[in-house]
PLY file of the C-alpha trace (Angstrom):
ply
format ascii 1.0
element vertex 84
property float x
property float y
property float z
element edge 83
property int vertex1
property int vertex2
end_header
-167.01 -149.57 132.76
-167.69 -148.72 129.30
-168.66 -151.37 126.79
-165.77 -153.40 125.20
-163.13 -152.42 128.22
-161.16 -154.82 129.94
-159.88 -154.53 133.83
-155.93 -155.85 133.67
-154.98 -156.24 137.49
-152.02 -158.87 136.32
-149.56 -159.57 133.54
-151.96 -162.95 132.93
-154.80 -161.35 131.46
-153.19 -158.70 129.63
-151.77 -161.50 127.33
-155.09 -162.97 126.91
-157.29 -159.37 126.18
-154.34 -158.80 123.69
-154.81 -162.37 122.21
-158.37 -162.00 122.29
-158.82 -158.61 120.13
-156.71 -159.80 118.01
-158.62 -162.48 117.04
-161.64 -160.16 117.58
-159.84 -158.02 114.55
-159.59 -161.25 112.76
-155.86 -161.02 112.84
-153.56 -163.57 112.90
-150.47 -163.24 114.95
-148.18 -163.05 111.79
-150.61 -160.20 110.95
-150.17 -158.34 114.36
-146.49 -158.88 114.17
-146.58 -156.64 110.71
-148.56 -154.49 111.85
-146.33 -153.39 115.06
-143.08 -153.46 113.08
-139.99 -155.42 114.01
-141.28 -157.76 116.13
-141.43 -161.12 115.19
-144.55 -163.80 115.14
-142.66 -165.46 117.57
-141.91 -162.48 119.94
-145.49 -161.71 119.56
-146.43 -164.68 120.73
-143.87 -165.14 123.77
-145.17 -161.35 124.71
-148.31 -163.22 124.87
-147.45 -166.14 126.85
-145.50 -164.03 129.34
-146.49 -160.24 129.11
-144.50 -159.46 132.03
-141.46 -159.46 129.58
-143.09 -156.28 127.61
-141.71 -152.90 128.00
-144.10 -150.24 127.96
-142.90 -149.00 124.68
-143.44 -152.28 122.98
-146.96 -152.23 124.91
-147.99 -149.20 123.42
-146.94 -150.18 120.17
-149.03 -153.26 119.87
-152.02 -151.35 121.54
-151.60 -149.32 118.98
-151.63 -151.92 116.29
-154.49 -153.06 117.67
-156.07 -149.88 117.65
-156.25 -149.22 121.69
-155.28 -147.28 124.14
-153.89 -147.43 128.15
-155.99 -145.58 130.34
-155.26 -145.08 134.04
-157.57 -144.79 136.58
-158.38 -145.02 140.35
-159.79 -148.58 141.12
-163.52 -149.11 140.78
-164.65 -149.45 144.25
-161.08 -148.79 146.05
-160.97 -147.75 149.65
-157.41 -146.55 149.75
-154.82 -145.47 147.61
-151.27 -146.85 147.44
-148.84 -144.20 148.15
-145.25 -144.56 146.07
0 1
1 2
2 3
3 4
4 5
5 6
6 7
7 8
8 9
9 10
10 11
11 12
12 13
13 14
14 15
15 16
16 17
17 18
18 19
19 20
20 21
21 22
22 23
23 24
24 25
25 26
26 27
27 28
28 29
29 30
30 31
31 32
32 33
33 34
34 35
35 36
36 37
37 38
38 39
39 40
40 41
41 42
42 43
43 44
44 45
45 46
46 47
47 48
48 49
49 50
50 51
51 52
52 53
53 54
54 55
55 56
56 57
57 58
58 59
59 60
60 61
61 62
62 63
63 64
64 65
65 66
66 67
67 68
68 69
69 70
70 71
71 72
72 73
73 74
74 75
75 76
76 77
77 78
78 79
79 80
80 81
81 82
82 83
């Protein structure tokens, strides 16, 4: 794992990494909410709370605002590989 990336294996602590760089960016919510564009501080903050809610769209949109990017990739470590 490169320096600075986060594992997300559940909706939980993809609220909290987006919370966290955030405030790593020294942004407040109000801030992030500008910065993505019509969503409000509260959305922002119920995304937060229960990122399960986000569509991928909105997602990439505050990843963006927080200057990131998704990356997919096989598990670290996995023996198999789910099939669809």
């Amino acid at each position: 794992m490169v320096a600075g990336e986060q594992v997300i294996r559940a909706p939980a602590q993809l609220g909290v990494a987006l919370r966290g760089v955030g405030q790593q960016q020294g942004l407040s919510r109000q801030d992030l909410a500008l910065k993505v564009g019509g969503t409000s501080q509260a959305r922002l903050s119920q995304l937060e709370l229960q990122p399960g809610r986000l569509t991928v769209e909105r997602l990439l949109l505050i990843l963006a605002a927080l200057d990131l990017e998704l990356v997919v990739r096989p598990r670290q470590g996995a023996i198999e590989t789910a099939e669809w």
